[in-house]
N, C-alpha and C positions, 0 to 999 in steps of 0.2 A: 625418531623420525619427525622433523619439522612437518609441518603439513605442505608450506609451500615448495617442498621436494617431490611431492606425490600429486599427480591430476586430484581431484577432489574426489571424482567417486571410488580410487584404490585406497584414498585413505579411510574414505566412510569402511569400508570394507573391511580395511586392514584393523579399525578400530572396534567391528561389529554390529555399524548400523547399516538395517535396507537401502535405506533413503534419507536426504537432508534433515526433512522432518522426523525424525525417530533421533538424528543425531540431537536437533532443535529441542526434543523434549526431554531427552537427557539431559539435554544442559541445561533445563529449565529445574528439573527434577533435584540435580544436584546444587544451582542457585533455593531452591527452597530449603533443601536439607542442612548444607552447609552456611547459611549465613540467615536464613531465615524470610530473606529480602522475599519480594514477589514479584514475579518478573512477567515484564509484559512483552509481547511475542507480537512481529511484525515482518513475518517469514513470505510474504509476500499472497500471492494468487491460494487461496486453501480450498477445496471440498467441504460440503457437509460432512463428511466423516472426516477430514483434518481436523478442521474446527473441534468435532466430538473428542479425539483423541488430546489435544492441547487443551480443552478446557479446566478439567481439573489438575493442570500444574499451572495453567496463566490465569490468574485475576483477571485479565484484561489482555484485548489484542488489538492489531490495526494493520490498516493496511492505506492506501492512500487511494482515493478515486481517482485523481489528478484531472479526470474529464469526460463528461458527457456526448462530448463532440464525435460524433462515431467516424465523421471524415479525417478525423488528424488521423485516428487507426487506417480507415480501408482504402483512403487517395495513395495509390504508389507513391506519392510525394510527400506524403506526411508524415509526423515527427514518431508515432506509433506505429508505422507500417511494419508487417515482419514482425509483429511483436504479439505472438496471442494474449500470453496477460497482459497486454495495454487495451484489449476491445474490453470498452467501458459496459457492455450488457456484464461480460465476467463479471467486472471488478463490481457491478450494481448486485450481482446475486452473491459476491461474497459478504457485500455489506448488510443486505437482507435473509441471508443464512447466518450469518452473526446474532444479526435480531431475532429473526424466529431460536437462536437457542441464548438467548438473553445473556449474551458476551457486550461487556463492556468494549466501547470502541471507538477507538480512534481513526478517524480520514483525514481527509482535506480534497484542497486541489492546486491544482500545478498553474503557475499564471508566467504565459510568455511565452507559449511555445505554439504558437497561430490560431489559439482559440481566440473568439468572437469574446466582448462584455456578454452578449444574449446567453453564450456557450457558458462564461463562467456560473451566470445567474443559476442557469439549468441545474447544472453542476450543485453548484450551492441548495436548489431546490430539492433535488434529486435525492441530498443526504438528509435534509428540513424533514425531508417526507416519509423517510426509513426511520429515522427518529420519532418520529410521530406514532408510527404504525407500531414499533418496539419500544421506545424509550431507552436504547443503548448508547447511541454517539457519546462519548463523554467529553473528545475535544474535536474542532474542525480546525484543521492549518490552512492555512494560507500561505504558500510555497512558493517566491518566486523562482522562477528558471534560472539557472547559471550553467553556462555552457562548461563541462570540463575535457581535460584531454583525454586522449584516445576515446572518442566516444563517437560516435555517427553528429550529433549537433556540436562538436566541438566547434563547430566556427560559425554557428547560432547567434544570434544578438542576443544578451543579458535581458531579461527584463526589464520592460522601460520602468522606472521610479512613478511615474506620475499614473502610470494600469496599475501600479502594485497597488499603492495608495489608495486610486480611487475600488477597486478589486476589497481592499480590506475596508472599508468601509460602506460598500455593499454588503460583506458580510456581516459584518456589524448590526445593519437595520433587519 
């Protein structure tokens, strides 16, 4: 059975997992087994007890901040609305549940999508400062926006080159 023949949660089923993540750490499980590799896991929005359970098959995980700005989330008009893993308190306390159980970790943030330069800084601050307090970040991205199809922003403007720029080189200092 292909999987794109079944809804995703008859095939978890069909194959034996509760949920994404059980299926996520099997496959992590059998990446360690089978080839050795260590694999790093970036399954999205996790729990304290996600996090616990992934830890010892991932070296390292991540997840992406993409922004501090709590208005792109809660404005009906903005690019996160309708989207509970996009309210950036979550996505702050997955990065700070990562810390407190000393998971190596990868963020960033997302540039182009109506945040403010002040919004990116924050943003940028935001991870400065959970790194600080843990010592886990081990990479920060800097992500510009690109609009794809079938998506709510599909007809978005691209990230302007000259915010990317100037955006990577505030992270930079």
């Amino acid at each position: 059975n292909p999987v794109s023949m079944l809804p995703w949660g008859e095939y978890l089923a069909e194959q034996g997992y509760a949920d994404t993540l059980s299926y996520v750490r099997a496959m992590a499980v059998r990446v360690l087994e089978e080839t050795g590799l260590l694999p790093h896991l970036n399954p999205g929005v996790m729990s304290w007890t996600d996090l616990q359970r992934l830890k010892p098959v991932a070296p390292s995980m991540g997840m992406m901040l993409e922004t501090t700005a709590e208005r792109l989330w809660s404005d009906p008009a903005g690019p996160h609305h309708g989207s509970p893993d996009k309210e950036p308190r979550v996505r702050l306390q997955v990065l700070e549940d990562a810390g407190r159980q000393a998971i190596p970790f990868t963020t960033g943030i997302l540039v182009g999508i109506g945040e403010t330069r002040d919004e990116r800084i924050d943003a940028l601050l935001a991870i400065r400062d959970a790194h600080e307090r843990h010592g886990h970040v081990q990479e920060v991205i800097v992500q510009n926006f690109l609009p794809k199809p079938d998506t709510s922003m599909h007809n978005a403007p691209a990230c302007d080159t000259n915010e990317y720029l100037w955006t990577v080189a505030a992270a930079r200092v």
